[in-house]
KETOR-266756 format. One line per 10 residues: their letters; for each residue x negated, y negated, z of C-alpha. Coordinates in steps of 0.2 Angstrom, whole numbers, plus 5000, padded with zeros to 4 digits. Example, Ala and Ser with C-alpha at 12.3 -4.5 7.8 and 13.67 -1.06 7.14 Angstrom:
<voses>
as	4938:5022:5039  4932:5005:5036;
</voses>
This chain:
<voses>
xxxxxxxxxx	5004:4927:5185  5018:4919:5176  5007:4919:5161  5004:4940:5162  5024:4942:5163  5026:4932:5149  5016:4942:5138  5021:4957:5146  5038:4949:5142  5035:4945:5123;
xxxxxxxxxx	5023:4963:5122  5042:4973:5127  5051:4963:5116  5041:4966:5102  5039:4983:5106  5059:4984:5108  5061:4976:5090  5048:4986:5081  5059:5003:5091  5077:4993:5086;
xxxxxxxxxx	5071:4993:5067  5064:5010:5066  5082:5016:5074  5092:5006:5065  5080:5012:5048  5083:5031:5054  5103:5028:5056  5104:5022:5038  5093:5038:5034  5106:5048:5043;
xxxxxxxxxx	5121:5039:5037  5114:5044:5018  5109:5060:5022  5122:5069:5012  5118:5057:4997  5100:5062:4998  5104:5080:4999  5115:5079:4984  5099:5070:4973  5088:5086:4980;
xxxxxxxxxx	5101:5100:4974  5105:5089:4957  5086:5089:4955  5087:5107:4955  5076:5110:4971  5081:5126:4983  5087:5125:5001  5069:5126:5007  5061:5113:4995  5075:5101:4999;
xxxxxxxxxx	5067:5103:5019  5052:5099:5013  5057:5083:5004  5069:5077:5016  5055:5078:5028  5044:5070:5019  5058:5055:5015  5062:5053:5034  5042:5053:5038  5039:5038:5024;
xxxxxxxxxx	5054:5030:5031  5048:5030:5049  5032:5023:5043  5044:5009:5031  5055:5006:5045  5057:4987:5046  5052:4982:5031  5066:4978:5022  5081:4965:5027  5096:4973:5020;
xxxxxxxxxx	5103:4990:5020  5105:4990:5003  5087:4987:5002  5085:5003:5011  5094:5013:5003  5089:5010:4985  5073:5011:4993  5075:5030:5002  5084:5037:4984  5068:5031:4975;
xxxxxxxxxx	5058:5039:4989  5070:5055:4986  5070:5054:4969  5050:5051:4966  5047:5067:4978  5058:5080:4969  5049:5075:4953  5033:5077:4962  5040:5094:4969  5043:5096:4949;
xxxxxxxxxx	5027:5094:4943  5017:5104:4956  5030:5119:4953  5037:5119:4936  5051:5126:4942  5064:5117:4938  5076:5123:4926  5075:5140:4936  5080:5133:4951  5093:5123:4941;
xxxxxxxxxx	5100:5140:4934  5100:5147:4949  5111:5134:4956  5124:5134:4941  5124:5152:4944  5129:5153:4960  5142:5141:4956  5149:5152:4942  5148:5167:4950  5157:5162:4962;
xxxxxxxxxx	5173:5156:4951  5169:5172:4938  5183:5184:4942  5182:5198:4928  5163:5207:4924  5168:5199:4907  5169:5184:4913  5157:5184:4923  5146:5190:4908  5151:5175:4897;
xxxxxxxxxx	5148:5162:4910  5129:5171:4913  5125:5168:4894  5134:5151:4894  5123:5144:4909  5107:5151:4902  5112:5142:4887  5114:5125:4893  5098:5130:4905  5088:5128:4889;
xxxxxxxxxx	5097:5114:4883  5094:5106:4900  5075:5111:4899  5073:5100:4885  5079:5084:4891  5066:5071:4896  5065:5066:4911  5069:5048:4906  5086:5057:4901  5089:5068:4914;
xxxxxxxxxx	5086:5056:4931  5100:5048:4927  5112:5060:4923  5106:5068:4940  5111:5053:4951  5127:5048:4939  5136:5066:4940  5128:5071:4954  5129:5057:4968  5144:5049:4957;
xxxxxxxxxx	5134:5033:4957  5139:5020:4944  5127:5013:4933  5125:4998:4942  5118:5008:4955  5108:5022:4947  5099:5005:4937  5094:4996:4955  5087:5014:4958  5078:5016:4943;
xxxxxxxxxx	5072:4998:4941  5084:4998:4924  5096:4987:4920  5115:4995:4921  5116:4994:4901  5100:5006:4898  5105:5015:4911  5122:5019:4902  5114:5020:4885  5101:5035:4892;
xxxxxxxxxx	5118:5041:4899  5125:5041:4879  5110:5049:4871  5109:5063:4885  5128:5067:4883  5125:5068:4863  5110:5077:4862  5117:5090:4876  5132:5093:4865  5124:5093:4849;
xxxxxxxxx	5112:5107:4856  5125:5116:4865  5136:5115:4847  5121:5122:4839  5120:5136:4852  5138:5141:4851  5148:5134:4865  5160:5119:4862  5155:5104:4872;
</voses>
């Protein structure tokens, strides 16, 4: 008998352990949630598709819970999971520098006071939609994460598997060939 509650003992423990990880896996997902949302709408991705991969983040990191010791861990761990998902999302729709336009959009319209204004800022943002359209993704992912989430390049590098010195040199050529297109396109950097 004392045998049976001892493995009824160690079977609850376990059981409370596996539950403990999984909770303390979906706090940090909570905690971050802001900073995952942030990846979504610098990835360009609409209100609904951000559901959908925020979704799908929090079902992978249920299945994950537990297997990493640190938060830090967990957290690079959930932005490439967040990251990897919006460029899948990407692919499948080919939508992205719509749904990137629509955001900027948005954004302008709501600062536009005049219909002149409001006129410029339209062709401005289609503008630097096209310019935006031509960056490679090696280019654009860490402009996303650096401007977007306001992560430093230490960061964006443990996300990305790069070290912080590519990571700052993609940076560079990004920022120069966006403002040598958008100088070519009539609008001063």
């Amino acid at each position: 008998m004392n045998e049976k509650n001892a493995d009824l003992e160690a079977e609850a423990s376990q059981t409370a352990g596996k539950r403990s990880s999984e909770s303390s896996f979906v706090d940090i997902f909570i905690a971050e949630l802001g900073r995952f949302k942030r990846i979504i709408a610098g990835m360009g991705l609409n209100a609904s598709d951000a559901e959908d991969v925020l979704q799908d983040v929090s079902i992978q990191a249920l299945r994950r819970a537990g297997k990493y010791q640190t938060k830090e861990d967990s957290v690079r761990w959930l932005i490439k999971v967040t990251i990897n998902r919006c460029l899948m999302e990407h692919r499948r729709r080919r939508t992205f520098c719509r749904r990137a336009s629509e955001i900027l959009k948005r954004r302008a319209e709501t600062k536009a006071d005049s219909t002149a204004e409001k006129v410029i800022v339209a062709e401005e943002l289609e503008i630097v939609r096209k310019s935006l359209q031509e960056l490679d993704e090696t280019l654009l992912t860490p402009m996303v994460l650096r401007y977007f989430c306001e992560l430093n390049s230490t960061e964006v590098g443990e996300i990305l598997g790069l070290s912080p010195s590519t990571v700052r040199s993609r940076l560079r050529e990004a920022r120069m060939i966006l403002a040598k297109r958008l100088e070519e396109r009539g609008i001063e950097p």
